[in-house]
C-alpha positions as CSV (number, residue, x, y, z in Angstrom):
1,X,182.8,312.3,145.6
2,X,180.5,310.1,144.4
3,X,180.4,310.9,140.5
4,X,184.7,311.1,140.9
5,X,184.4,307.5,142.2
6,X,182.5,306.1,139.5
7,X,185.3,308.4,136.9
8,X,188.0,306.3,138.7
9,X,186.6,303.2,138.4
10,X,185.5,303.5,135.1
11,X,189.4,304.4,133.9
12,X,190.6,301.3,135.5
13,X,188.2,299.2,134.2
14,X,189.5,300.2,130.8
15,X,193.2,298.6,132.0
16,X,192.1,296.1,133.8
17,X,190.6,292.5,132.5
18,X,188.5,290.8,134.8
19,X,189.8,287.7,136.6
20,X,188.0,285.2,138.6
21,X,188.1,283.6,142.0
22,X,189.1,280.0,142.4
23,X,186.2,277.0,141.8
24,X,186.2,276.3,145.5
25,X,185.0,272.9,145.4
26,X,187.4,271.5,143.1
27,X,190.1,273.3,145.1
28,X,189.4,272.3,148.7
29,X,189.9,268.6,148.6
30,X,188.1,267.9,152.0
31,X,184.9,266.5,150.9
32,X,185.3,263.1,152.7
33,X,185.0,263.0,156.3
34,X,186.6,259.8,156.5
35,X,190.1,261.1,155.0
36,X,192.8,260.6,157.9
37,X,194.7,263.7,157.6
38,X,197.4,264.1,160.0
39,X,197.5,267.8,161.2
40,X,201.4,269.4,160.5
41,X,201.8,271.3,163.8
42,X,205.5,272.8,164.2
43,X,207.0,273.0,167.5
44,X,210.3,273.6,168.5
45,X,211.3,274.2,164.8
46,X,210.1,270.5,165.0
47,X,207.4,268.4,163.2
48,X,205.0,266.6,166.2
49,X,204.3,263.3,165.4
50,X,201.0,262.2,164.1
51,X,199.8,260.8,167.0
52,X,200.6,264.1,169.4
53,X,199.3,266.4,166.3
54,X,195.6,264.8,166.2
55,X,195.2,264.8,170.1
56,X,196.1,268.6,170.4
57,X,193.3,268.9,167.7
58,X,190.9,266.9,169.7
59,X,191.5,268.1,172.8
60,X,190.5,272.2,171.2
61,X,187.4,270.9,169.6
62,X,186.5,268.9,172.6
63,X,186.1,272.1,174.3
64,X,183.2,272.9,171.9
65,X,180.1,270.8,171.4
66,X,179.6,269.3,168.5
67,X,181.7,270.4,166.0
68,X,184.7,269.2,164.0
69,X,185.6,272.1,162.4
70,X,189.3,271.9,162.8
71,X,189.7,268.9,161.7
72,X,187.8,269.4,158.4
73,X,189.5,272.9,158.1
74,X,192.8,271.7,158.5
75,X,192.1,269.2,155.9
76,X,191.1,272.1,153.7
77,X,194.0,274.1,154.0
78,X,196.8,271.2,154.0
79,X,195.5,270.6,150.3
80,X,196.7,273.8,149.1
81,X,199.4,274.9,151.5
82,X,202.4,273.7,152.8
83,X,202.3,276.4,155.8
84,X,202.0,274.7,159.1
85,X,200.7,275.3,162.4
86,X,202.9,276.5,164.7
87,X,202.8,276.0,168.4
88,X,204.2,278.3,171.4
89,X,203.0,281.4,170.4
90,X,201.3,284.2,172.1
91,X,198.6,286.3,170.5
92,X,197.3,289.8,171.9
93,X,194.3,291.3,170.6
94,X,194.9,295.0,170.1
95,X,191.6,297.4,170.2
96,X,191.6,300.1,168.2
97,X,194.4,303.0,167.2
98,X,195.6,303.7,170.6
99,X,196.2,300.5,171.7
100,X,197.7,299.2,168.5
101,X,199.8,302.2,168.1
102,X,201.1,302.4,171.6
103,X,202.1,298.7,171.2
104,X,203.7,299.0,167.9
105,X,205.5,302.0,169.3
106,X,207.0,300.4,172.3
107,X,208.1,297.3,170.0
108,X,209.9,300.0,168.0
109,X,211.4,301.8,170.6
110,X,213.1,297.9,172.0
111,X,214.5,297.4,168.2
112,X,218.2,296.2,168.3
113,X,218.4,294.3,164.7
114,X,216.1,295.0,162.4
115,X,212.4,296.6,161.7
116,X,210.8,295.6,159.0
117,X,207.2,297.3,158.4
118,X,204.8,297.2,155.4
119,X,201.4,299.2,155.0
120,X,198.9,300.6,153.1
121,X,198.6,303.7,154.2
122,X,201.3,305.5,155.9
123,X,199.6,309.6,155.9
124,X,201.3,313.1,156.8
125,X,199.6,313.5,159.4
126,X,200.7,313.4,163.5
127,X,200.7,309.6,163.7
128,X,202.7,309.2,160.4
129,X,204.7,311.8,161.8
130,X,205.1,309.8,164.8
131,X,205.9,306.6,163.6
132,X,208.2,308.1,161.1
133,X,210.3,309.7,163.9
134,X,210.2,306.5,165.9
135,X,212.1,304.9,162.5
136,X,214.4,307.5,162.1
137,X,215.7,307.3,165.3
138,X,216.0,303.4,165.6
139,X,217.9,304.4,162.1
140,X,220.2,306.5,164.0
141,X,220.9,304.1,166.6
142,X,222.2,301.3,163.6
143,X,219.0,299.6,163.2
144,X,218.1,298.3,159.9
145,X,214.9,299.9,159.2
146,X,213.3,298.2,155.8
147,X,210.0,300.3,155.0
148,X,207.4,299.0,152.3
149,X,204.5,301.2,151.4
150,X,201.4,301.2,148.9
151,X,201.4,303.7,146.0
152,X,197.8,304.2,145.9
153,X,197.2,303.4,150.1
154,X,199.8,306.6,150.6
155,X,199.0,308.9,147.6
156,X,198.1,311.5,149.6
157,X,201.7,311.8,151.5
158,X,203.8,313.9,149.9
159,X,207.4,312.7,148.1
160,X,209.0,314.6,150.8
161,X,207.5,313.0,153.8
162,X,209.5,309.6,151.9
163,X,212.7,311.3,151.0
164,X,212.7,312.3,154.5
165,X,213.1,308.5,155.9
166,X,215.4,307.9,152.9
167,X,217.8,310.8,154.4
168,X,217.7,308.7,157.7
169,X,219.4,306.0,156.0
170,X,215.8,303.8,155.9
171,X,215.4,301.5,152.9
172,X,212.1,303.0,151.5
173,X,210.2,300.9,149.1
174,X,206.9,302.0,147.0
175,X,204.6,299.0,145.7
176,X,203.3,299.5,142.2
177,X,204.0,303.2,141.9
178,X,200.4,304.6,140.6
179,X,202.7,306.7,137.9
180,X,203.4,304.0,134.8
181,X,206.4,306.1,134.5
182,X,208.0,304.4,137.7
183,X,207.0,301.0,137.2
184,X,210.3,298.6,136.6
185,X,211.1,298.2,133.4
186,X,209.7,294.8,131.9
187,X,206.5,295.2,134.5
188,X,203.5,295.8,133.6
189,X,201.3,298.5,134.9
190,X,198.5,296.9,136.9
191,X,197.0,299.5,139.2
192,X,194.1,297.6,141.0
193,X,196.9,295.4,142.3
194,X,198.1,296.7,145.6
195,X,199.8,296.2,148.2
196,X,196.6,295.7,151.4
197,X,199.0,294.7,154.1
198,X,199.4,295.6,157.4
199,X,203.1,294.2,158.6
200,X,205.6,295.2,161.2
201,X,208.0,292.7,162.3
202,X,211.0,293.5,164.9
203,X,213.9,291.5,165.7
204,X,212.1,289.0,163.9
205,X,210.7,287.8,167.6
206,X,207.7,290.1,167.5
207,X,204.9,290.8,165.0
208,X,201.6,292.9,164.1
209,X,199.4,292.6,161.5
210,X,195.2,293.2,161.2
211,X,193.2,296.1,159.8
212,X,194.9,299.2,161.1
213,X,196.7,301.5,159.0
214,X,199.2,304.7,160.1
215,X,196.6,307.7,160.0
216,X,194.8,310.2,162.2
217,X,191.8,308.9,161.5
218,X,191.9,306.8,164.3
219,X,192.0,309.3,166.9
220,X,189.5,312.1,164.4
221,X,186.2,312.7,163.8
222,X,184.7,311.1,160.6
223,X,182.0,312.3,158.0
224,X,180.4,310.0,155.4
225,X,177.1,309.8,153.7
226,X,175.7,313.4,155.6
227,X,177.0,311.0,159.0
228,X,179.0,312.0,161.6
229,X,181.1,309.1,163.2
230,X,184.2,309.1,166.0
231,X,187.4,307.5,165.6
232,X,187.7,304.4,163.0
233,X,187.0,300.8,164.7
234,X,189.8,298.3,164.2
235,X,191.2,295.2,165.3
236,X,195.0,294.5,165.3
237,X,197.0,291.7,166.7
238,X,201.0,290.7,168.7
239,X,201.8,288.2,167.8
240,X,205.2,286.7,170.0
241,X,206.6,283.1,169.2
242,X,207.5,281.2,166.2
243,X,204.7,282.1,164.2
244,X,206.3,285.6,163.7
245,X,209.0,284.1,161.2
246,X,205.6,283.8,158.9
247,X,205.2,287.3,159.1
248,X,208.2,287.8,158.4
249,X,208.9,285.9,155.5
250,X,205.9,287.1,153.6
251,X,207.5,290.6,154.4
252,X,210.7,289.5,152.6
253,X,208.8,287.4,149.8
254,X,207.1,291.1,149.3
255,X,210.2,293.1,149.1
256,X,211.7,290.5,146.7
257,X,208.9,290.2,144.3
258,X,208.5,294.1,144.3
259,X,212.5,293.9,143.3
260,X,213.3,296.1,145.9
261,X,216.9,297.4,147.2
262,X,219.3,294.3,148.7
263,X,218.5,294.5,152.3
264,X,221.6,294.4,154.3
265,X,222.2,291.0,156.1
266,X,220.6,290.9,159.8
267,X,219.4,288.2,161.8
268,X,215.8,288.4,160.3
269,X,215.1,284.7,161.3
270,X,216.2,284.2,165.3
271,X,216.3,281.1,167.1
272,X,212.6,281.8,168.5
273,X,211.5,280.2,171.8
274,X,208.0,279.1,172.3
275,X,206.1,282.2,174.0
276,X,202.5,281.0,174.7
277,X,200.3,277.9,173.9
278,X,198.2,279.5,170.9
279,X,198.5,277.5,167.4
280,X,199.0,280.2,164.9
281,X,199.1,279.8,161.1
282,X,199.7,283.2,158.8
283,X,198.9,282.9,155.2
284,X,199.5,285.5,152.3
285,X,196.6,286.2,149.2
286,X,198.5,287.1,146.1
287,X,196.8,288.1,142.6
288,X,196.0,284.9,140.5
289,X,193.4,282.0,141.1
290,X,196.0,279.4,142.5
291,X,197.3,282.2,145.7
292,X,193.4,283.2,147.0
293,X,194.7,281.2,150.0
294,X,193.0,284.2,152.5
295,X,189.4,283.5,150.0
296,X,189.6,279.6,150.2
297,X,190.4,279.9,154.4
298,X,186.7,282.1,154.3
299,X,185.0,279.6,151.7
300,X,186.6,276.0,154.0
301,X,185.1,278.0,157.6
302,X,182.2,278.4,156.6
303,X,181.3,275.5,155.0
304,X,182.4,273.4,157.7
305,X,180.8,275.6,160.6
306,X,178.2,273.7,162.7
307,X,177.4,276.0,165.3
308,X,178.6,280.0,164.5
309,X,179.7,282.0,162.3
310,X,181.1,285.5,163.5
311,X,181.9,287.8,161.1
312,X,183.0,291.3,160.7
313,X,184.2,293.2,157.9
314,X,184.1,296.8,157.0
315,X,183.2,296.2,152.7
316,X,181.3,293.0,151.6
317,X,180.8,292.6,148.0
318,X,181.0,288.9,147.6
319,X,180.8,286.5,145.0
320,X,178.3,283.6,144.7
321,X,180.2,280.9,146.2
322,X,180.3,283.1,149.4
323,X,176.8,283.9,149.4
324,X,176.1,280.2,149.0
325,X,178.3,279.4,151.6
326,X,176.9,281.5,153.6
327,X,173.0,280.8,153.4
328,X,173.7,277.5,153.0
329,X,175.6,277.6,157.1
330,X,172.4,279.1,157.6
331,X,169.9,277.1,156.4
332,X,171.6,274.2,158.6
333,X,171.1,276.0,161.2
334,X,174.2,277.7,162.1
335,X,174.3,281.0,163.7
336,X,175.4,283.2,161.3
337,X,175.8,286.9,162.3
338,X,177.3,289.5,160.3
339,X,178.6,293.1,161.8
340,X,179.1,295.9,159.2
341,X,179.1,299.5,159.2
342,X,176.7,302.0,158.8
343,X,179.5,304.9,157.9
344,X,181.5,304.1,155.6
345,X,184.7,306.1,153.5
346,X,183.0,304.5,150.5
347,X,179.8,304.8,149.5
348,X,179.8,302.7,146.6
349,X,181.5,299.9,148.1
350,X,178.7,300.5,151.3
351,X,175.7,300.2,148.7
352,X,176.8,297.6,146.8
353,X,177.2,295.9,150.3
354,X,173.6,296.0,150.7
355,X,172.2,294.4,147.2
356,X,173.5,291.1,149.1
357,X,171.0,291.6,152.3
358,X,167.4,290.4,151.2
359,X,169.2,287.2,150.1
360,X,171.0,286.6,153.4
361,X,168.6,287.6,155.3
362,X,165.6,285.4,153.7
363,X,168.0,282.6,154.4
364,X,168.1,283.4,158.0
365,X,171.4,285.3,158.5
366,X,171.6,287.8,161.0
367,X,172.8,291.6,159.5
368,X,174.2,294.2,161.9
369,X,175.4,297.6,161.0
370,X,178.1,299.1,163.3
371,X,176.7,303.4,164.9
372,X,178.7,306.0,165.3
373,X,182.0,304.9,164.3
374,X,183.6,303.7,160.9
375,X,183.9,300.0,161.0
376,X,187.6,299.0,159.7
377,X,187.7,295.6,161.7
378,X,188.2,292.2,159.6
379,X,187.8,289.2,161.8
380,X,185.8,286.0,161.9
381,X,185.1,283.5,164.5
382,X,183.6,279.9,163.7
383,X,182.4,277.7,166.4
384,X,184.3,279.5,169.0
385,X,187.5,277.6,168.0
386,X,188.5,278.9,164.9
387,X,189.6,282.5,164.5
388,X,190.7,285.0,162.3
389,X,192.1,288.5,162.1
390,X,194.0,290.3,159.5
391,X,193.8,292.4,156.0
392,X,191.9,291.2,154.6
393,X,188.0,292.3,153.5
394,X,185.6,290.2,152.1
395,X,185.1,292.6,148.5
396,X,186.2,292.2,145.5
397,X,189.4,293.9,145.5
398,X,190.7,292.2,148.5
399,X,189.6,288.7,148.1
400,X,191.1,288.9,144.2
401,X,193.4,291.5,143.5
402,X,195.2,293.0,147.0
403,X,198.2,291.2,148.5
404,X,196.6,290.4,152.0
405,X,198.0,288.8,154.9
406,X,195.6,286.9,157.7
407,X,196.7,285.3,161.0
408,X,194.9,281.9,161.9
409,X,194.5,281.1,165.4
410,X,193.2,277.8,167.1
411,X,191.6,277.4,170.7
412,X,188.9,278.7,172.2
413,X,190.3,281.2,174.6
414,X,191.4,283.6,172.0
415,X,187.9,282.7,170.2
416,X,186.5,283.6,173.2
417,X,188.2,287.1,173.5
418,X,187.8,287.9,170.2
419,X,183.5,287.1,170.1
420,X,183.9,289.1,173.4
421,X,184.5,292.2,170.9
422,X,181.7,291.0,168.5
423,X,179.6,291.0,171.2
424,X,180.6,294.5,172.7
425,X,180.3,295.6,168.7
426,X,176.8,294.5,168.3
427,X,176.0,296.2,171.3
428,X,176.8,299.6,169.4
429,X,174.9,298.1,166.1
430,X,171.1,298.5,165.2
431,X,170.0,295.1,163.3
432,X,168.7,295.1,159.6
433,X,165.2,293.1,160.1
434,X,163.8,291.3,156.5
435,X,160.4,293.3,157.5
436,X,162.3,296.5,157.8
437,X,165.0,295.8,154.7
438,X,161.8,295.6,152.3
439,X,160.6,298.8,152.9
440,X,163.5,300.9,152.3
441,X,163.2,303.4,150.5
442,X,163.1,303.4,146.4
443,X,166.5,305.8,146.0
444,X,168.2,303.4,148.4
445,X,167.4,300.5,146.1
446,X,168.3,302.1,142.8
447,X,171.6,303.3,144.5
448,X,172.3,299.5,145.7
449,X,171.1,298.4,141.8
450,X,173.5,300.5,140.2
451,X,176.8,300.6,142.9
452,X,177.0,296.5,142.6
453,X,177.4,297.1,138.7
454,X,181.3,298.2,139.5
455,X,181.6,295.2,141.7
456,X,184.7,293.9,140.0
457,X,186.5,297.4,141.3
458,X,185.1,297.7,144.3
């Protein structure tokens, strides 16, 4: 598995050039903490004014000692989107495959209008099997049923299992078909960009996104690396309330920009009414330096972070602005921890993980690797304010090449919930020590050297 890994890699290197991340600093125009930048916070389908805007702001950092991390963040991220916050909304953290599944299920099963639903992986297995009957039959019942699914995420699920949902009278889309032979004519064949997404919206009034995909492997036993591991870890999220129409517009924006079938008209954009008091902002990371939007969110936390840094994520090769981000939160004393696994489905991706740990760890960040279970989550808390959940990984492939999608919240009760997880996580996680990490052993090292030479694919 190891040697076909490095074969793959090595024939998409051959099609792919290398692009680059964006120059942070010159992109993230909130260097001066005297800029008065009014936060835009959407309620009611309505701008607040200024004044209301900065006092909500206040009031959630107020909450939290000594930081201003929203305000600089929001500076951040009004400098290169036009995305607002939006207010009234409700957001559920979802633990693991059951959870998320059952959840997603029962959203299904209430469909009247429309289900739109995007993923990575979508396998043969009994949970495909189970979602796919779940579509058909909303199909059946007049439902529009608009399915989007990754070429490379699902190429181990059979044409048939497709044709299938087709048959139903479901609109099936594949992103970036893996075979040049099916790419669109005047496209051109770029097979390290896929489609990383995790997306079902229905009736446009309720929406799911994070880490987990539509596979048994939540729910199976797991072997990697001569480990044995239980069901996959994952966070998901509901999300009910305005901030849903994100969702669903970056489902649409998707569909169009894959050039998929017309989608017949439905109401994909309801009148929504305010469901909760969580702010919520959902951003999209498209290939090209100026869309890393999901990158530059990462970069503008961390660097404004004065008390913690949360962090877990399932692959970490990183470039060198996020390592200096990083140990530089450190080295002013923030509390940075970082959860990752010790199984993993890749084991390239997993030693080229660890070449970054001597240098985090000498700057006084805190490395945990997850027991017994793969570790799929991808979530951050900063300052127990600032939260995030979604698609996103920090590697190479997600941060530059993947379309990703990432939900933003604001307050400190869902922070709360969600470093309520971290914490429960690191209880199930031994921590790397800098004493311990220098005397691994030599094979460990020269795997490490050699994975983080395919960084750029991994």
């Amino acid at each position: 598995m190891y040697l076909r890994n490095i074969c793959l890699i090595l024939c998409v290197a051959a099609t792919c050039g290398c692009a680059s991340l964006p120059d942070a600093n010159k992109v993230l125009h909130a260097d001066d903490p005297e800029d008065d930048v009014t936060p835009i916070i959407k309620k009611n389908q309505k701008i607040l004014p200024p004044r209301q805007s900065k006092a909500i702001i206040r009031s959630m950092e107020n909450k939290v000692d000594g930081t201003e991390i929203l305000q600089r963040h929001i500076q951040s991220m009004q400098s290169i989107s036009d995305i607002p916050l939006e207010a009234g909304n409700k957001v559920t953290l979802l633990i693991d495959g059951e959870a998320t599944y059952a959840a997603m299920l029962k959203a299904i099963e209430n469909a009247k209008d429309s289900i739109n639903f995007e993923t990575f992986i979508l396998d043969n297995d009994e949970i495909g099997a189970t979602f796919a009957y779940a579509l058909m039959r909303k199909a059946s019942q007049g439902v529009q049923v608009n399915l989007m699914y990754d070429s490379y995420g699902s190429r181990n699920t059979p044409p048939g299992f497709f044709q299938r949902l087709r048959d139903a009278g479901i609109l099936v889309l594949e992103f970036n078909p893996m075979s040049p032979g099916k790419v669109h004519a005047g496209r051109s064949w770029q097979p390290t960009h896929r489609d990383h997404r995790k997306i079902l919206v229905v009736d446009g009034t309720v929406a799911f996104t994070g880490g987990v995909n539509i596979s048994n492997v939540y729910s199976g036993t797991f072997f990697s690396n001569g480990r044995q591991g239980g069901p996959w870890r994952d966070t998901h999220l509901q999300i009910e309330g305005p901030a849903v129409s994100q969702v669903q517009k970056l489902f649409l924006q998707s569909w169009e920009r894959e050039e998929g079938p017309a989608l017949p008209e439905r109401n994909y954009f309801p009148n929504m009414k305010l469901a909760g008091k969580t702010l919520v902002r959902v951003i999209g990371s498209l290939p090209g330096e100026n869309n890393r939007l999901i990158y530059l969110m990462y970069i503008s936390a961390i660097a404004h972070a004065s008390n913690s840094i949360y962090i877990t994520t399932p692959y970490f090769v990183i470039d060198k602005q996020m390592l200096q981000a990083l140990t530089e939160a450190a080295s002013r004393g923030v509390d940075v921890k970082i959860l990752l696994p010790h199984i993993s489905d890749s084991k390239m991706t997993y030693y080229a993980s660890r070449h970054y740990y001597q240098r985090l760890l000498e700057a006084g960040v805190q490395l945990f690797e997850r027991r017994d279970r793969m570790l799929h989550a991808k979530t951050a808390v900063f300052d127990n304010v600032l939260s995030t959940v979604g698609s996103s990984n920090l590697d190479t492939l997600s941060l530059l090449k993947n379309d990703e999608v990432n939900a933003i919240i604001l307050g400190k009760d869902f922070a709360d919930a969600l470093q309520d997880v971290f914490e429960k996580d690191l209880g199930e996680s031994d921590e790397i020590t800098l004493d311990a990490w220098k005397t691994r052993p030599e094979g460990e090292r020269l795997k490490e050297s050699f994975s983080i030479m395919f960084k750029h694919w991994l």
